[in-house]
N, C-alpha and C positions, 0 to 999 in steps of 0.2 A: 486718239482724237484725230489724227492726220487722214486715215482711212475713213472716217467720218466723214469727216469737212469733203475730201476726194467725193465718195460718192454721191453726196447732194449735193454738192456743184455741176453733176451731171444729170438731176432729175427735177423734173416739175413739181418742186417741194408745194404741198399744201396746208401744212399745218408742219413748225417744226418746234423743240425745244430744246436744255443743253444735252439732252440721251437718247430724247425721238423724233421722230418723222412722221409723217403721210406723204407718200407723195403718187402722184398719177405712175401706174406702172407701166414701165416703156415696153414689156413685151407683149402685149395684148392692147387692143382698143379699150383705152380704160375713162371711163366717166367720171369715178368717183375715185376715193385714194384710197385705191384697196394694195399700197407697198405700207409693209413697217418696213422702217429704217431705225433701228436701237444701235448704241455703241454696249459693247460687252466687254465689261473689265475684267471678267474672269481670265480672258483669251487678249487683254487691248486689240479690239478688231472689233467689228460691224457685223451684226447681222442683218440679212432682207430677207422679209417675210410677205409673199402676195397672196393676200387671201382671195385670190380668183384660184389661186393652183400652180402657177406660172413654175418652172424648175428654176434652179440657181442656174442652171447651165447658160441657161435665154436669156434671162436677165443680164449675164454678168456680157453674153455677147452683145446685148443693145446698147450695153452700158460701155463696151469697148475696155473692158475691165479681166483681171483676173481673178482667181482664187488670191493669191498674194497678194491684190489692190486691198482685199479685207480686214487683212493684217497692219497693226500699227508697227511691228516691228519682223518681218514674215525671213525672218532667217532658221525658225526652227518650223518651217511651215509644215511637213509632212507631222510632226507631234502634234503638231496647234489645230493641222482637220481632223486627225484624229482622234482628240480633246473634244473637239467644237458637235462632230459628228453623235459623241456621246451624250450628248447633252439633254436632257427631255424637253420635247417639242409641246408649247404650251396653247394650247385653242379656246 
């Protein structure tokens, strides 16, 4: 949850709940809320998802954030992206 709460404290939340998000995506000029923002319990850590295309890399630099900021407890972080990376991407 801690990784959560971090990341939409840093974005222009547009609709939020206790597991999701929209929020204006900070790497591109964005009109409407095209960031998901889910908490993932499989991994306790956050996923962002911007249906413009945006990469995690941009995001996480507009966001002034890391890979590790994702993580609610990121000490096993090299296993937890390579967990997370497995995961199937849903559209």
């Amino acid at each position: 949850m801690r990784a959560y709460l971090c990341v939409l404290g840093r974005l222009d939340v547009v609709k939020k709940s206790a597991n999701k998000a929209s929020a204006r995506c900070p790497a591109h000029e964005d009109h409407k809320a095209s960031l998901s923002v889910s908490r993932a319990d499989q991994f306790d850590g956050v996923v962002l998802h911007c249906h413009v295309g945006c990469k995690l890399d941009d995001l996480l630099a507009k966001l002034k954030l890391t890979e590790a900021d994702l993580f609610d407890n990121p000490r096993d972080i090299q296993t937890r992206l390579r967990r997370c990376r497995r995961l199937p991407v849903h559209r």
